[in-house]
C-alpha positions as CSV (number, residue, x, y, z in Angstrom):
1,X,-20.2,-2.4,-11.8
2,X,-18.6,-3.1,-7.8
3,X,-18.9,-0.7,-5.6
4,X,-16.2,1.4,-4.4
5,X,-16.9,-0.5,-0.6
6,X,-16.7,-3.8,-2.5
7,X,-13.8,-2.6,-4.3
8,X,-11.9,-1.7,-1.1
9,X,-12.4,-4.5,0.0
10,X,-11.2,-6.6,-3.0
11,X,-8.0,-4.5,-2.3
12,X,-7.6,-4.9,1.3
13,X,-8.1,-8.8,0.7
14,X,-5.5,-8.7,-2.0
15,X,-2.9,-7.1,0.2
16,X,-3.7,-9.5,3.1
17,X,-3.0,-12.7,0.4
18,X,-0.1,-11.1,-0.8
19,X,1.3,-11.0,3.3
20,X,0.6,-14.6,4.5
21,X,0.9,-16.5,1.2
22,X,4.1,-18.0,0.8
23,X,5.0,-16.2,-2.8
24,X,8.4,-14.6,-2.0
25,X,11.0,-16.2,-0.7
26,X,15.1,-15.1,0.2
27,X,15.7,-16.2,-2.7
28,X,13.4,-15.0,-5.0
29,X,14.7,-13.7,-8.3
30,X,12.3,-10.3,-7.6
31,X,14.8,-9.6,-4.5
32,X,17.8,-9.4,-6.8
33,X,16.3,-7.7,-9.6
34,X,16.8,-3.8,-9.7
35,X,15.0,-0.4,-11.3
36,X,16.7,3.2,-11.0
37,X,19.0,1.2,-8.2
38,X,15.9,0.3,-6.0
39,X,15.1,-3.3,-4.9
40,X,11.8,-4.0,-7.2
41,X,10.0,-5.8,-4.6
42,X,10.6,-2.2,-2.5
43,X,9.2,-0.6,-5.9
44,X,6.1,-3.1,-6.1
45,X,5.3,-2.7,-2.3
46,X,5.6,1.2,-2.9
47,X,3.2,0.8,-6.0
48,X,0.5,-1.5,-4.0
49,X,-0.1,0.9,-1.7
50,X,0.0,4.2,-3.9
51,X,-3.9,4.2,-5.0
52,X,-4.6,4.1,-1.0
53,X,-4.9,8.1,-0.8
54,X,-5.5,9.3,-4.5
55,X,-8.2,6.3,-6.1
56,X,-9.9,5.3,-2.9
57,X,-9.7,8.9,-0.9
58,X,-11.6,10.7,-4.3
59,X,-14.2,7.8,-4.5
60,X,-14.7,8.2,-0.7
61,X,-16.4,11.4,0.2
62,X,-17.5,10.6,3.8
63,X,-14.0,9.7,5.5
64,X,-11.4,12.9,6.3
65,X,-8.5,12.8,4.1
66,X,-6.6,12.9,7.5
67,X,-8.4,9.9,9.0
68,X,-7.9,8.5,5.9
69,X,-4.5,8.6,5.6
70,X,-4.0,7.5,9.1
71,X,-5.6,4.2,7.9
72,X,-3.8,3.6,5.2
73,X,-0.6,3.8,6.9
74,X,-1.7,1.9,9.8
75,X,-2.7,-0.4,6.5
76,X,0.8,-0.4,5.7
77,X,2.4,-1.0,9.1
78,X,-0.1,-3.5,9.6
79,X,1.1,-5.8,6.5
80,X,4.6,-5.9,7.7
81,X,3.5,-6.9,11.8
82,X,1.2,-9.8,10.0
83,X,4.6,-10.8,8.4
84,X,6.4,-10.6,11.5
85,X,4.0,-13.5,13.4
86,X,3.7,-15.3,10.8
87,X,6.4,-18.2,10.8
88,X,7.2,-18.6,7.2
89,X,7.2,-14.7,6.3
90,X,9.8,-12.6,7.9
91,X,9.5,-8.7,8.9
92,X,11.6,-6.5,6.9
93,X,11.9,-2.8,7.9
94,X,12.3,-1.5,4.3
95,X,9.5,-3.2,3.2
96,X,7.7,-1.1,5.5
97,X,9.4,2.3,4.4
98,X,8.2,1.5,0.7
99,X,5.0,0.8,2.0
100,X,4.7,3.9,3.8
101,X,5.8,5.6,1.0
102,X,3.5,4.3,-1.4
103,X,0.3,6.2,0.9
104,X,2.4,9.4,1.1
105,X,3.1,8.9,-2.6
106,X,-0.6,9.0,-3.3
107,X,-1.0,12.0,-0.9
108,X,1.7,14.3,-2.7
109,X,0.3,13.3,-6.1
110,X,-3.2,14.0,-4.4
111,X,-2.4,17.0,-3.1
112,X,-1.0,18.1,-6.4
113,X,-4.5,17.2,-8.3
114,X,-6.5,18.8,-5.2
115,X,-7.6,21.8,-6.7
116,X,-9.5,19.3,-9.0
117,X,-11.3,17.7,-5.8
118,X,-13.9,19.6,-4.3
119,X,-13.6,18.0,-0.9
120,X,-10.0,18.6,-0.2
């Protein structure tokens, strides 16, 4: 079994393909394609960065949910400044919103569950 380091790490690496590869274009068919009348790529950058604060947070007793949280949104801003330098990606200030949102998604749900976590 990984550990949760390793797994973090797998995670982080994910998001930082997913920002410099070349997978999503203007005129991608995921940037015209709607759920509940939000963009879906706004939904699946929202969803990426959900398990930030509940998964990794609960399986990572050392770091402050505070601190944490701080570096999951500087995570988040982060991904969307990568975008911005690099030439073939482009910075997009909802993109950053839903990423945002994803973390402090996984905080409210947290903070609904935290009677269940100790640590909290």
């Amino acid at each position: 079994m990984m550990s949760v380091k390793k797994i973090i790490a797998l995670y982080i690496t994910i998001i930082f393909l997913l920002v410099v590869l070349p997978i999503n274009g203007k005129n991608s068919k995921i940037n015209h394609s709607f759920i509940f009348n939000l963009r879906l790529d706004y939904v699946f950058h929202s969803l990426i960065f959900f398990p930030w604060m509940g998964f990794f947070l609960i399986t990572n007793k050392l770091i402050k949910p505070f601190f944490w949280l701080l570096i999951g949104l500087l995570l988040a801003i982060m991904s969307e400044v990568i975008q911005f330098v690099v030439p073939y990606r482009t910075f997009n200030i909802n993109d950053l919103i839903a990423n945002c949102c994803g973390v402090l998604s996984g905080l409210v749900l947290l903070f609904f569950h935290r009677k269940k976590i100790p640590f909290i």
